[in-house]
C-alpha positions as CSV (number, residue, x, y, z in Angstrom):
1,X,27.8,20.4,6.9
2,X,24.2,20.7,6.6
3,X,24.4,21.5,2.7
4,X,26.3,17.7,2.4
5,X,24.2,16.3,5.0
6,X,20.9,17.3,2.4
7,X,22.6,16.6,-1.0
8,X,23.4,13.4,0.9
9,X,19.8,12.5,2.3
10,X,18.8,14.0,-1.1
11,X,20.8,11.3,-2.9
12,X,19.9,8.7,-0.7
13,X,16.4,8.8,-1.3
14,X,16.7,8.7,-4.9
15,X,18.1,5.4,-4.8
16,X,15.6,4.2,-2.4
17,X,12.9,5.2,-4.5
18,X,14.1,3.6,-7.5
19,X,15.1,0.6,-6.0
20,X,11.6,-0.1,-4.6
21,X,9.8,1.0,-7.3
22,X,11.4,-1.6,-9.3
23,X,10.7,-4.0,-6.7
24,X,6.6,-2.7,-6.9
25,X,6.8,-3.3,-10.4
26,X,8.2,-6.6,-10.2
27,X,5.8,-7.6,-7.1
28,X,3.0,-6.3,-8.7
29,X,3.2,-8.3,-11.9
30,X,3.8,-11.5,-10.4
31,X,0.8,-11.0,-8.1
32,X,-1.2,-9.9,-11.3
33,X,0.2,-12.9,-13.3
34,X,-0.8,-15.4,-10.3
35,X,-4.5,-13.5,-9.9
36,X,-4.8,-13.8,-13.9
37,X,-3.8,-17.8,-13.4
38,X,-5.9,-18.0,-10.8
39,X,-8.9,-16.7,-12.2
40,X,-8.2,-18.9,-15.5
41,X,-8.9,-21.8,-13.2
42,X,-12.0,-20.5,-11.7
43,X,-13.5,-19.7,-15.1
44,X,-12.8,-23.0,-16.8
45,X,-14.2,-25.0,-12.9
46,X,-17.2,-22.3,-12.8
47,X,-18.0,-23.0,-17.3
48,X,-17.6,-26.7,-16.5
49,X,-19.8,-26.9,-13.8
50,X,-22.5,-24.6,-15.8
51,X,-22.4,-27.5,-18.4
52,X,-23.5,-30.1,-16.0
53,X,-26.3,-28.2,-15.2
54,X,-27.4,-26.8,-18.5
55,X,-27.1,-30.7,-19.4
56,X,-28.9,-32.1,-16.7
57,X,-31.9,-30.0,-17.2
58,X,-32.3,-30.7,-20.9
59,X,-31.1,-34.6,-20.3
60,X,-33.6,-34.8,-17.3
61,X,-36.4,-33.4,-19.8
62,X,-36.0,-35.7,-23.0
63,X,-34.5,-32.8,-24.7
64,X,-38.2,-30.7,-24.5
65,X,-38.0,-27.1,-25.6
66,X,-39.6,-26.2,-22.3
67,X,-36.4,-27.9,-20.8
68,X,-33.8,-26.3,-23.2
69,X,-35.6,-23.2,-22.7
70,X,-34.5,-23.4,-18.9
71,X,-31.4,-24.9,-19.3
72,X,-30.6,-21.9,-21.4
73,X,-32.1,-19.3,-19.2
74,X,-30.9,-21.2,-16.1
75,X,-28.5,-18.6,-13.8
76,X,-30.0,-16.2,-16.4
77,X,-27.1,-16.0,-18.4
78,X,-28.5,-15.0,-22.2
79,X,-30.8,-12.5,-20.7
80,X,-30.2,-8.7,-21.4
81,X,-30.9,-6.7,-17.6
82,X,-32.5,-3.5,-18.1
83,X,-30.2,-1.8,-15.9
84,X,-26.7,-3.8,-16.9
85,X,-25.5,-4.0,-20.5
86,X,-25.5,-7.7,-21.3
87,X,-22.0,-8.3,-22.9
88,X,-23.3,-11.1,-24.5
89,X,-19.9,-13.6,-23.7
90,X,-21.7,-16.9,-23.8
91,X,-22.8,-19.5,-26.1
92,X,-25.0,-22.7,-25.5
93,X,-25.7,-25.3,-28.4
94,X,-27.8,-28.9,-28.5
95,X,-27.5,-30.7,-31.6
96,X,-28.7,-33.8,-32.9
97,X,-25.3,-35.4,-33.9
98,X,-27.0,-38.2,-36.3
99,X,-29.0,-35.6,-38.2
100,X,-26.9,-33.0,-37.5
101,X,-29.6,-31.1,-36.2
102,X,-30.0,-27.7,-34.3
103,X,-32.6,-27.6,-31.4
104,X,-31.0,-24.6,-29.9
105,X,-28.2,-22.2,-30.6
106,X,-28.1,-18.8,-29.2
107,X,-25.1,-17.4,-31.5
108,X,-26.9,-14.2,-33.6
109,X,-29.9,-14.5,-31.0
110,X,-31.1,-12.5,-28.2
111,X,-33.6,-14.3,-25.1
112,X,-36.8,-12.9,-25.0
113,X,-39.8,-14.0,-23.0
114,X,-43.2,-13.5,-25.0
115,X,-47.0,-13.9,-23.5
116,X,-49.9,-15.3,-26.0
117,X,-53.2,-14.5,-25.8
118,X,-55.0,-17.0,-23.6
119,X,-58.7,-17.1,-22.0
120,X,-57.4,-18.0,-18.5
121,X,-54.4,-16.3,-17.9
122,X,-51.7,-14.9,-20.1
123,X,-48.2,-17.6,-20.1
124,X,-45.0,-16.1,-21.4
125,X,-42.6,-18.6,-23.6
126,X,-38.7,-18.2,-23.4
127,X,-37.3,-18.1,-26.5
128,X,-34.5,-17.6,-28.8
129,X,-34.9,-14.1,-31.3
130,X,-32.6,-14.8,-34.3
131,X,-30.9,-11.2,-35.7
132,X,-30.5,-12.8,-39.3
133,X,-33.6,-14.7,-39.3
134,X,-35.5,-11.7,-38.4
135,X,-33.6,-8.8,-40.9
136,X,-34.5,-11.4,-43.7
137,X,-38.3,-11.8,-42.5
138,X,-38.1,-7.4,-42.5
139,X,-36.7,-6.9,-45.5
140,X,-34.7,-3.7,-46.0
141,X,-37.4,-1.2,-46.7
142,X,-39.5,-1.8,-43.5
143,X,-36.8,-2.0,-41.5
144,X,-35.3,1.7,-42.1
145,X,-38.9,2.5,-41.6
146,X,-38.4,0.8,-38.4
147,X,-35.5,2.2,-37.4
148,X,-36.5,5.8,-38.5
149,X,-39.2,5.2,-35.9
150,X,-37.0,4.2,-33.0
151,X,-34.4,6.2,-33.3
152,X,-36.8,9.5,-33.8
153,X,-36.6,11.8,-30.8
154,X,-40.4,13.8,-29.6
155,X,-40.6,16.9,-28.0
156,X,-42.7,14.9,-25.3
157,X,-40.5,12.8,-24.1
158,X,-42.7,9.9,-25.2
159,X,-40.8,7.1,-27.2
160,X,-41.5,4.7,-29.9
161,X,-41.7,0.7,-29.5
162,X,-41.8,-2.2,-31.8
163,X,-43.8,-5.3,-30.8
164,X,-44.7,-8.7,-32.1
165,X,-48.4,-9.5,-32.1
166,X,-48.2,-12.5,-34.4
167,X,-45.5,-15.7,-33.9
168,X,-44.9,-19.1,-33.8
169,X,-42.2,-21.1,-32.9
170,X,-40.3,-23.6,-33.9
171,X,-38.2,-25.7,-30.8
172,X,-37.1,-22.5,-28.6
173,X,-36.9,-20.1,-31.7
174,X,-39.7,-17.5,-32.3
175,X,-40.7,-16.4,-36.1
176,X,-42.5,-13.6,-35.6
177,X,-44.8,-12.9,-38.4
178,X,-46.4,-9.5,-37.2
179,X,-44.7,-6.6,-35.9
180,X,-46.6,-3.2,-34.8
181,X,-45.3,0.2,-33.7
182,X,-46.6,1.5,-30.6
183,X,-46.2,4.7,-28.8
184,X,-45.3,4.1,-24.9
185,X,-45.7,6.9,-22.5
186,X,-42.8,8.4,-21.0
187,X,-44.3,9.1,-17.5
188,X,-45.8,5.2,-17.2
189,X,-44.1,2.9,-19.6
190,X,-46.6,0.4,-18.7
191,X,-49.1,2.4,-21.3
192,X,-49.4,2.7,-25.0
193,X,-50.6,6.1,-26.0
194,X,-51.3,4.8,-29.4
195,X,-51.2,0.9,-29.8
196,X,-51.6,0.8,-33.9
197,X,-49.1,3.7,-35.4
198,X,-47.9,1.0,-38.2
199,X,-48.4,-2.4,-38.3
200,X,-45.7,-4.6,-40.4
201,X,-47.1,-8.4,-41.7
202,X,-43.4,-10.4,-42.3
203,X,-42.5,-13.2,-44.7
204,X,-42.3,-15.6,-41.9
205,X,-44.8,-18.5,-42.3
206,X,-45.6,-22.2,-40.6
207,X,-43.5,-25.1,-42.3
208,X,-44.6,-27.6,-40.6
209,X,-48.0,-26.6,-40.0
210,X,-46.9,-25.4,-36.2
211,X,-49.2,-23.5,-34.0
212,X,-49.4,-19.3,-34.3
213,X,-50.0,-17.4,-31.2
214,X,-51.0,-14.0,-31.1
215,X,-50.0,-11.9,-28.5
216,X,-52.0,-10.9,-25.1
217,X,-53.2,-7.3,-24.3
218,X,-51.0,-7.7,-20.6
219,X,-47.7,-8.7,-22.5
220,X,-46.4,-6.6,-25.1
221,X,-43.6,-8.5,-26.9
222,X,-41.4,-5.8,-27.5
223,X,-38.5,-6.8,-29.5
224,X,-35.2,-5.1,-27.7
225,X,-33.9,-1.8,-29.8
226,X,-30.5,-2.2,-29.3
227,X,-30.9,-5.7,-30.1
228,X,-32.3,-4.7,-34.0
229,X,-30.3,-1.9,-34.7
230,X,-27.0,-2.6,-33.4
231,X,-27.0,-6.2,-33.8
232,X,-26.6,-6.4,-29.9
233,X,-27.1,-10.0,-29.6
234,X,-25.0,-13.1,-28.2
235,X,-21.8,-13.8,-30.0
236,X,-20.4,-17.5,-32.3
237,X,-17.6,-18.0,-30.0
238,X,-17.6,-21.3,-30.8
239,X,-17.2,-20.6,-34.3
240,X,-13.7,-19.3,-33.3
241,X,-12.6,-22.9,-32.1
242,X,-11.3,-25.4,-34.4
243,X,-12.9,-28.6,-35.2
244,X,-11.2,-30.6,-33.1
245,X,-11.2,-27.9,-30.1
246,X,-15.1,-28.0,-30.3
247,X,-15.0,-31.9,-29.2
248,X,-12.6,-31.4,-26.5
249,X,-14.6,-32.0,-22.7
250,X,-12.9,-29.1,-21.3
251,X,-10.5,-26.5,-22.8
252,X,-9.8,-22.9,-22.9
253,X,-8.0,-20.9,-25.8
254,X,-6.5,-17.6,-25.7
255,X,-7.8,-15.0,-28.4
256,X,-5.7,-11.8,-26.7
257,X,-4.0,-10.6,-24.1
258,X,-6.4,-11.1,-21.4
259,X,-9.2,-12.5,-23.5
260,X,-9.7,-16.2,-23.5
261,X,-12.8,-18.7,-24.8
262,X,-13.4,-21.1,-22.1
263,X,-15.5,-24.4,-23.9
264,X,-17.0,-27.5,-22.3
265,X,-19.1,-29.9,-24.4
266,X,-20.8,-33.3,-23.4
267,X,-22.3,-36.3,-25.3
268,X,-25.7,-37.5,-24.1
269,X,-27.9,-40.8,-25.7
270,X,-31.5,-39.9,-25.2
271,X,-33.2,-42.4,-22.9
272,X,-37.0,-43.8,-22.6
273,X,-39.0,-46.1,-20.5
274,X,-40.8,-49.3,-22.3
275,X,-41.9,-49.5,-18.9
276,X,-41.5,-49.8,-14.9
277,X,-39.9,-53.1,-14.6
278,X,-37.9,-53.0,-17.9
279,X,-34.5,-51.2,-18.0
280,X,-33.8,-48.1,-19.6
281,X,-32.4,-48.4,-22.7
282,X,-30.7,-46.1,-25.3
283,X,-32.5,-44.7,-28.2
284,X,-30.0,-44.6,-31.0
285,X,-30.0,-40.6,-31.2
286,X,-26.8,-39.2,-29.9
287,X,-27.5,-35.4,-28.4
288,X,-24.2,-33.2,-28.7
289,X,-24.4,-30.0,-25.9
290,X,-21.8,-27.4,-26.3
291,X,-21.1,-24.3,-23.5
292,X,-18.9,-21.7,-24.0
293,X,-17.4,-18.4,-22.6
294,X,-15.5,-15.7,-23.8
295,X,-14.4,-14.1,-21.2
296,X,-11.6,-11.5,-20.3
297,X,-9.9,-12.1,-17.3
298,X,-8.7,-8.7,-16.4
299,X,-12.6,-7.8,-16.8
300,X,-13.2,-10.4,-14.5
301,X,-10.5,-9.7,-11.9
302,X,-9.6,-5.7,-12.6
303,X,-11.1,-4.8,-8.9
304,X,-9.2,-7.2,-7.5
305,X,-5.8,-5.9,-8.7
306,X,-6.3,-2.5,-8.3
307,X,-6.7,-3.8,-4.9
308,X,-3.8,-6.1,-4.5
309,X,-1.2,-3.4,-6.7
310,X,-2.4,-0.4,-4.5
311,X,-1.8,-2.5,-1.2
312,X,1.4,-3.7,-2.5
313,X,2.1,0.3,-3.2
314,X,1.1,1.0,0.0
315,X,3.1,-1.6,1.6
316,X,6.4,-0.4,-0.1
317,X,5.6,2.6,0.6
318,X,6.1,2.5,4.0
319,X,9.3,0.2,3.4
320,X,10.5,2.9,1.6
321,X,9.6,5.4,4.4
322,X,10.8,3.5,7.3
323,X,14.2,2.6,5.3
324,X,14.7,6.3,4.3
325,X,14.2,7.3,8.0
326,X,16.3,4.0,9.1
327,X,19.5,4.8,6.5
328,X,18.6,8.4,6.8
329,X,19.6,8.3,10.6
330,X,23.1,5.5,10.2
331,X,24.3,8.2,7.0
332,X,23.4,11.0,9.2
333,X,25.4,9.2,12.5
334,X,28.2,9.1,10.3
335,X,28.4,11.8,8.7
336,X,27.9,13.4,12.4
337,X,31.1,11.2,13.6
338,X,33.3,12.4,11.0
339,X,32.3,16.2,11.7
340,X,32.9,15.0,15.3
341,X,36.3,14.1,14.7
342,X,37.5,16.9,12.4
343,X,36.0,19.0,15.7
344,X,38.2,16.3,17.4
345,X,41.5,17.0,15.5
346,X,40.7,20.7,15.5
347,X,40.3,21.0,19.2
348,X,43.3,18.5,19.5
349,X,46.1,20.9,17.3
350,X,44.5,23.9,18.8
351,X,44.9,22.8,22.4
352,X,48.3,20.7,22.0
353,X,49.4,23.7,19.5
354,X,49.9,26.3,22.3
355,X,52.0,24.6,25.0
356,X,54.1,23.3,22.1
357,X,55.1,26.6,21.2
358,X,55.5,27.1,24.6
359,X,58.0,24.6,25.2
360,X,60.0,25.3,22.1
361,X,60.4,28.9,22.9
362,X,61.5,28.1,26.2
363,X,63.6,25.0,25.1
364,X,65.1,27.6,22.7
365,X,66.3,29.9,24.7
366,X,67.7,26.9,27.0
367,X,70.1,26.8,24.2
368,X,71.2,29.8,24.9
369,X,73.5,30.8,27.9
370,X,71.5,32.5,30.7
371,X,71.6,32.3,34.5
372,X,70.5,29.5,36.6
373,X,67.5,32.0,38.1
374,X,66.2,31.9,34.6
375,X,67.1,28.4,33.5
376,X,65.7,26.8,36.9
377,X,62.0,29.1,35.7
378,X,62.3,28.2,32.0
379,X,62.3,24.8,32.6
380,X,59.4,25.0,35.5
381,X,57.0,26.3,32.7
382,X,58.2,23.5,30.0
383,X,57.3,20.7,33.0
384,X,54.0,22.9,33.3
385,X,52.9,22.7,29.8
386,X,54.3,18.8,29.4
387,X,51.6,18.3,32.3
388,X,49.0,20.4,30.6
389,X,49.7,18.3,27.4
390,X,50.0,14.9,29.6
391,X,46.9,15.9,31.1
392,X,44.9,16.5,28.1
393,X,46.0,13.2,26.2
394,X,44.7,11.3,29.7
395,X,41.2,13.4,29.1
396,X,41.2,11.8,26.0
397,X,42.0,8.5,27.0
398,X,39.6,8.8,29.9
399,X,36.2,9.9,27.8
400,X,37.0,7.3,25.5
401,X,37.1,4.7,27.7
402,X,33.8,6.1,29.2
403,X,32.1,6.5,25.6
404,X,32.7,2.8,25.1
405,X,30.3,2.1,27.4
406,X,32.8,-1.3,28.4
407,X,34.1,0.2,31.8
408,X,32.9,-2.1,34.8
409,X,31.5,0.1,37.7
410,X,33.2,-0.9,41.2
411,X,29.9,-0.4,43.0
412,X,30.5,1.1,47.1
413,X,28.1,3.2,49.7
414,X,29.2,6.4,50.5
415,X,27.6,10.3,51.7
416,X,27.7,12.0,48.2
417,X,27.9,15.5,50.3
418,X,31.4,14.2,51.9
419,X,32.8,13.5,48.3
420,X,31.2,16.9,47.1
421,X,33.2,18.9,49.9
422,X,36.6,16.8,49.8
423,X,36.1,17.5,46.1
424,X,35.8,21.3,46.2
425,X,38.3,21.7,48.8
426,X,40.9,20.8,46.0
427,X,39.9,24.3,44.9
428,X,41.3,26.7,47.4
429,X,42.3,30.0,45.3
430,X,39.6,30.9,42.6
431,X,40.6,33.6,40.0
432,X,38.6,36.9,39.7
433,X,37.0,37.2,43.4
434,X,34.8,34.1,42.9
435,X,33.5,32.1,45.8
436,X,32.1,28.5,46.6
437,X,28.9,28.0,48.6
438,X,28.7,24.7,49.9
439,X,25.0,23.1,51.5
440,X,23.7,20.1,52.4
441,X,20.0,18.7,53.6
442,X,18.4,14.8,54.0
443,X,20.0,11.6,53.7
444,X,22.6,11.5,50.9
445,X,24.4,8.1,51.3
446,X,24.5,6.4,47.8
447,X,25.7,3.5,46.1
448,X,28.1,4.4,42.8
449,X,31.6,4.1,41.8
450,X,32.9,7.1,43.8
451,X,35.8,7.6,41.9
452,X,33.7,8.2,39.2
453,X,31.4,10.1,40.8
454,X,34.4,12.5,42.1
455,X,35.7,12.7,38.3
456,X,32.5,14.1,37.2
457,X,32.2,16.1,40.3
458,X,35.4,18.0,39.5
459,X,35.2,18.2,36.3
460,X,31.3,20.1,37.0
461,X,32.9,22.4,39.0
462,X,35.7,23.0,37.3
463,X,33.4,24.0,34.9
464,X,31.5,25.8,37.3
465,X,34.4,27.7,37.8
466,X,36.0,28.4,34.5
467,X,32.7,29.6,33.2
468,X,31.3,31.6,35.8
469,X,31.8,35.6,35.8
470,X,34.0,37.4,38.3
471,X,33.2,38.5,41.8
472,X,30.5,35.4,41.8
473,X,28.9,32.5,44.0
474,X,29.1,28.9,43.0
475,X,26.3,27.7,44.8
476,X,26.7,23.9,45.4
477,X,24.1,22.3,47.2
478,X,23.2,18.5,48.0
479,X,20.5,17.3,49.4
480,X,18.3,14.1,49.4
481,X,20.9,12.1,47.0
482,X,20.6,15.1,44.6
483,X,23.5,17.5,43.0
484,X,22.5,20.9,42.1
485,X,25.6,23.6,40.8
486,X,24.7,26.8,40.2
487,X,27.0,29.5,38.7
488,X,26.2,32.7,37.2
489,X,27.6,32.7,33.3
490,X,27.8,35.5,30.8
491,X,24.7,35.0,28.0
492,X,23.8,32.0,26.8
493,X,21.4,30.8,24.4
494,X,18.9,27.7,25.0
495,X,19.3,26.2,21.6
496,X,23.6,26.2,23.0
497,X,22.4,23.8,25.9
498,X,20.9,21.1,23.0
499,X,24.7,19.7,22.1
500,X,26.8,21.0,25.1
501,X,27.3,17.2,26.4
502,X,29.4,16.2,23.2
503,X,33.1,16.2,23.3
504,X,35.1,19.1,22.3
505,X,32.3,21.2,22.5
506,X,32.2,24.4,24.5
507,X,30.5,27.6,25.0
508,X,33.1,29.9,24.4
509,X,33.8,29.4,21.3
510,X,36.6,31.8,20.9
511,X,38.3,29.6,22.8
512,X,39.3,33.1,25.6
513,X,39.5,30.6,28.5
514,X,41.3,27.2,28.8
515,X,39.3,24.0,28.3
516,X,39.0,21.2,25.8
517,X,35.1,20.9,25.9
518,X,35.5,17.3,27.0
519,X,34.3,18.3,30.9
520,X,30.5,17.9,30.6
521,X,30.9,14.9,27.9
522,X,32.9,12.7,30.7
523,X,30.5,13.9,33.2
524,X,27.3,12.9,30.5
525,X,29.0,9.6,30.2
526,X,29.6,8.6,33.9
527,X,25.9,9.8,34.4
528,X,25.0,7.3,31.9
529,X,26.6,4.2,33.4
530,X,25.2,4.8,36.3
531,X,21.2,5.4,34.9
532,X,21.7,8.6,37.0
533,X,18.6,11.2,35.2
534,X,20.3,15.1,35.2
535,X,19.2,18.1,33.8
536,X,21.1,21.1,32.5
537,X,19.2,24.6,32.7
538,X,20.1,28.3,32.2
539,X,17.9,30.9,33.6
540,X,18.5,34.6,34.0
541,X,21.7,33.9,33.1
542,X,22.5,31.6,36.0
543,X,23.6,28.1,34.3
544,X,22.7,25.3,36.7
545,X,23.6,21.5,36.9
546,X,21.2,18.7,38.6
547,X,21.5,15.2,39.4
548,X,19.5,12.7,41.1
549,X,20.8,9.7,42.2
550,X,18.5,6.8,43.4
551,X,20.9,5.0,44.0
């Protein structure tokens, strides 16, 4: 039995695991699928929004570069963070759509904030750094010298840096026109060991005779390494749209699994004042303002479904634990029934067997001619054994009605120690020299069903009785409405006592002295009906029988 009860819990769980696996797998995609949707909507409400700002600053300023620089800058989304890779995902644009003309774009171009050289204090501009603009103003040999400077290793630790000392600009883009190595110390990056290694004059000059600013001695300008030698600069996302996808208001476009371009754009008439008292009126310039994101959403969200997938794991996990416990225990109940009845139809043959042989030897040799003496005894032991059977099948009839739990208790008072004595008076000769003891102590009138209560009286000490070893005392005592029946009992061992309640289940297992194992079950039962508590203890080989009744 307990090799089929594991290859059946064994079994059991397999298909329990499987099934909710599957259903993990198909609760965690839709919850990733609705995060993903959902986050698709906060991208394209949070780009949109971005827009409105971005274009109220540079509307607000008459399209200024100090204005554009700002709107640009504003949330600081071009800038590169010292201590967080920039992943450069974003793209801002103002064009003059008459002329067609950029005043900003910061595709190929990296934010940088450069001070000038100033008697009074040292301002700092924010502006775009081209990558093309600037290779082209290099030229190829200087910049491998350049980049054979910065990517040179010293023994020291200290590190080479290159800086602009000479620029002008042009709206928010810089031209620098000279660059410098320095050498920074390692230990204080705030100091140049040696301020002049190389100096580097580029082939960037005015066009339109604009201003040239040389750096301060407080700012250094450094131009960002990664952004020069591994073209670490924002992307052209909107290059990627189509022309008529870059003058939609709002869209979003998906370039990969999880990757989309989010893209707002807006339409602006620059406006100026004649006066105070005379309306504002458009100027005929039409400015065209373009935002947009690339952004991957599993990027974006990836915390939050590793979240929501391990609580959904966790979840059916314990679904899957309390089910496997839950099924576990109705497979094991039945399994447990149907070893019950094969007991059942075991102890059933066994015990019906013997007085069945009985009465067909005897009704056997009724055929038979013998003498009235005999016949009148051979047909005294069949009438025994048709009792023994008739009493057996009512046993049966008896526990079951008790096991069903649907008898109705007919509830009266009565002294438990008067039932106790009437009861063992029905046992006048005991076999093997054994003896009854009989005591009594307190008040003991209760309110049961006495003729239950005397069934499972009789049957305890018939069992008392059967069970106990010769030449010994059944001690029966009662006192304060509880039963205590002690008999001394060959060896038994505790872990016996766990099931000896169940039917057809006895001690001796030999089956040496008469019994069907259904005594202490119908005694169990009647217990239960009446929410009596009793215990069942064997000590020094004395097994003893205790109820309480407060009743």
């Amino acid at each position: 039995m307990e090799k089929k009860l594991k290859k059946e819990r064994n079994k059991l769980c397999r298909r329990i695991v499987i099934i909710l696996f599957a259903v993990w797998v198909a609760v965690s995609v839709l919850f990733c699928a609705a995060r993903l949707s959902m986050e698709k909507i906060n991208v394209q409400s949070r780009v949109l929004a971005e827009l409105s700002e971005k274009t109220q600053l540079v509307s607000y300023g008459n399209f200024e570069p100090d204005f554009i620089s700002e709107a640009i800058t504003h949330n600081n989304d071009f800038i590169d963070k010292s201590n967080k890779p920039n992943k450069f995902d974003k793209q801002f644009t103002v064009i003059n759509s008459r002329l067609y003309y950029v005043i900003a774009d910061t595709a190929k171009s990296v934010v940088v904030r450069f001070g000038i050289k100033n008697n009074d204090y040292s301002p700092k501009f924010t502006v775009l750094l081209n990558y093309d603009k600037l290779r082209k103003a290099i030229g190829e040999k200087r910049y491998k010298k350049i980049a054979g400077y910065l990517n040179s290793k010293r023994p020291d630790g200290n590190y080479y840096e290159l800086i602009c000392t000479k620029f002008y600009m042009e709206n928010i883009d810089v031209y620098p026109m000279e660059l410098k190595i320095v050498l920074v110390d390692a230990n204080d990056k705030r100091f140049t060991i040696n301020d002049n290694i190389e100096v580097f004059k580029l082939n960037n000059a005015p066009k339109n005779k604009e201003e040239i600013y040389e750096s301060s001695e407080v700012s250094r300008n450094t131009i960002p390494e990664d952004f020069l030698l591994r073209k670490k600069y924002n992307r052209d996302i909107i290059s990627e749209l189509t022309p008529k996808e870059q003058r939609e208001l709002v869209c979003f476009k998906q370039t990969g699994m999880f990757e989309y371009i989010f893209y707002a754009t807006d339409n602006l008439n620059l406006l100026e004042t004649e006066s105070i008292s005379k309306l504002i009126k458009p100027k005929n310039d039409t400015w065209f303002v373009q935002y947009a994101a690339k952004v991957n959403l599993f990027d974006n969200c990836k915390n939050d479904l590793a979240l929501g997938v391990s609580v959904i794991f966790g979840l059916v996990t314990i679904i899957t634990v309390i089910l496997c416990v839950m099924i576990w225990n109705m497979v094991k109940q039945q399994i447990i029934g149907e070893q019950k009845r094969l007991d059942f139809t075991n102890a059933l043959a066994h015990d019906i067997k013997t007085p069945l042989f009985v009465i067909s030897g005897y009704a056997y040799s009724l055929k038979e001619k013998i003498d009235n003496g005999e016949r009148d005894s051979y047909i005294e032991k069949i009438l025994d054994q048709t009792e023994a059977i008739n009493n057996l099948v009512r046993r049966m009839i008896e526990h079951s009605k008790l096991d069903s739990y649907k008898i109705k208790l007919s509830v009266s008072e009565f002294d438990l120690y008067e039932l106790i004595k009437d009861t063992a008076g029905s046992f006048v000769k005991l076999p093997d020299g054994k003896k009854i003891k009989l005591s009594q102590g307190g008040n003991n009138v209760i309110k049961a069903d006495k003729e239950l209560i005397k069934e499972a009286a009789l049957n305890l000490i018939d069992n008392a009785v059967k069970y106990s070893v010769s030449d010994s005392v059944i001690e029966i005592k009662v006192e304060n409405k509880a039963l205590t029946i002690s008999n001394p009992c060959e060896h038994i061992e505790k872990s016996d006592l766990k099931n000896i309640t169940e039917a057809y289940v006895r001690m001796d297992k030999s089956r040496h002295k008469k019994g069907n194992g259904l005594g202490l079950s119908i005694v169990n039962s009647i217990m239960n009906l009446h929410e009596a508590k009793y215990s069942i203890n064997v000590k020094d080989n004395v097994f003893t029988f205790k109820v309480v009744f407060n009743l």
